[in-house]
C-alpha positions, 0 to 999 in steps of 0.5 A: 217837479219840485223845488230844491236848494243846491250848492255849488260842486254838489248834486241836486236831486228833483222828485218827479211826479205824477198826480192822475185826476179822477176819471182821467184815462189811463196812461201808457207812457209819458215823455218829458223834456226840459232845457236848462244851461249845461254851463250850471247843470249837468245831468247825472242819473234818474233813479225809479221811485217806489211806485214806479218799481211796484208797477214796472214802470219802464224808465229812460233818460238822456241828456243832450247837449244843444248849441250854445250852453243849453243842454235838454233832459228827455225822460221817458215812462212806459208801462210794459203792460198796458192793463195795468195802471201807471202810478200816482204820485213819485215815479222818479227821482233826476239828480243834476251835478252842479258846476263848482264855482256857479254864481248864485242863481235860481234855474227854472226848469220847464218841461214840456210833457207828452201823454201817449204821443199827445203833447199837453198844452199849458191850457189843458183840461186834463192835465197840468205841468208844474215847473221846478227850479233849482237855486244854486247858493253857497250859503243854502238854508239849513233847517234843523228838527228834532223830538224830544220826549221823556 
């Protein structure tokens, strides 16, 4: 996962990757679920990624809300064909709604992740589960480019 900046009212999208190690048996499916306050964010899709569309990947997403004001994300990725090789690097791209009139604040989003029903443990030798967060501001940074030649 990623960090983004969002305001208030709009919609925040967070990259999903996955990053295979060398020499790291294949994967068939992956699950991942992470937490995260109803109240600031709500979930509104998940879109496949180029690499995820070149390799089927199949791609399920639900959101649910819990007691209190959290709500989970559980997305799912299988492969439908198990000889082929689940990809490398973007495979998802999650867009949340944020609430309009939430106070500045910085969302950690921890997930917790399962390779083919194994869950993957902070400690892991084979695999590493990076935390993402949105910061809602009102007043975000925006960075300007461009080119100029002649």
């Amino acid at each position: 996962m990623n960090k983004v900046i969002g305001q208030p009212g709009k919609e925040a999208s967070l990259p999903v990757l996955l990053g295979r190690k060398q020499g790291a048996p294949n994967v068939a499916k992956l699950r991942v679920r992470m937490s995260y306050p109803g109240s600031v964010l709500k979930f509104n899709r998940a879109e496949d990624a180029y690499l995820s569309r070149r390799a089927k990947l199949q791609i399920q997403a639900k959101e649910e809300k819990r007691s209190g004001a959290e709500s989970v994300l559980e997305l799912n990725f299988e492969l439908p064909d198990p000889q082929s090789n689940f990809p490398s690097g973007q495979i998802a791209t999650v867009f949340f709604d944020i609430a309009a009139g939430a106070p500045d604040q910085v969302v950690p989003l921890k997930p917790q992740a399962w390779i083919d029903g194994a869950e993957i443990l902070p400690d892991s030798p084979t695999a590493q589960i990076e935390p993402g967060e949105v910061r809602v501001s009102e007043n975000p940074v925006f960075v300007g480019c461009f080119f100029f030649s002649h």
